[in-house]
Structures are given as structure tokens and as C-alpha cells.
Residue, then its C-alpha position, 0 to 999 in steps of 0.5 A: x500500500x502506497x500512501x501519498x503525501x497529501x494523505x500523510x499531510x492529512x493523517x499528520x494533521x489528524x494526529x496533531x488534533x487527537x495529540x492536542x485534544x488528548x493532552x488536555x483531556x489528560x490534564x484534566x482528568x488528572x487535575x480533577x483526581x489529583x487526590x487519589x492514591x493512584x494517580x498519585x503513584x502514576x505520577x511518582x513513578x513517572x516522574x523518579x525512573x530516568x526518562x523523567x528525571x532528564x525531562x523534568x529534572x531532579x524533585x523532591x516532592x510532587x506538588x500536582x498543583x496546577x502549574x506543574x500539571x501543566x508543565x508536566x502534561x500540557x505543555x508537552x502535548x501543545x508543543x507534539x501537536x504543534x509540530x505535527x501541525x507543521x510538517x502536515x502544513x508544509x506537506x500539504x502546502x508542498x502538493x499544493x505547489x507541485 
């Protein structure tokens, strides 16, 4: 199956949205159960294995107030979102050219 590039530009695009629509759904949920033990110890092994101390850094409590979820949860999804959104645009853009 041969996928050309205005379908790849479309389906990048699409992944941007889901990618963008499930990082606030994601904040959310987890900003509405900040309480509960589960999500709480979801948050700690996340953030004490190495890929999370190189991406947040060193911490020494997990605070889950409002600033941190977002920095921890939203902004990365804006930031994948925004780059999907991009290189679907520039893909798009390219087969409109050519």
C-alpha cells in the first residue's frame, strides 16, 4: 500500500488534533483526581525512573498543583501537536505547489 503525501499531510494533521485534544483531556482528568492514591503513584513513578528525571529534572516532592500539571502534561502535548501541525502544513502546502 502506497500512501501519498497529501494523505500523510492529512493523517499528520489528524494526529496533531487527537495529540492536542488528548493532552488536555489528560490534564484534566488528572487535575480533577489529583487526590487519589493512584494517580498519585502514576505520577511518582513517572516522574523518579530516568526518562523523567532528564525531562523534568531532579524533585523532591510532587506538588500536582496546577502549574506543574501543566508543565508536566500540557505543555508537552501543545508543543507534539504543534509540530505535527507543521510538517502536515508544509506537506500539504508542498502538493499544493507541485
Amino acid at each position: 500500500m502506497v500512501l501519498s503525501q497529501t494523505v500523510v499531510g492529512w493523517l499528520l494533521l489528524l494526529g496533531a488534533i487527537v495529540m492536542f485534544v488528548a493532552g488536555f483531556g489528560l490534564r484534566t482528568l488528572i487535575g480533577r483526581k489529583r487526590d487519589v492514591t493512584g494517580v498519585r503513584r502514576v505520577v511518582r513513578a513517572f516522574r523518579d525512573n530516568v526518562v523523567g528525571r532528564v525531562l523534568f529534572g531532579p524533585v523532591a516532592s510532587d506538588a500536582l498543583d496546577d502549574e506543574e500539571l501543566d508543565q508536566m502534561i500540557l505543555m508537552p502535548a501543545i508543543l507534539v501537536s504543534c509540530g505535527l501541525c507543521l510538517t502536515a502544513i508544509f506537506l500539504l502546502g508542498y502538493a499544493v505547489l507541485t
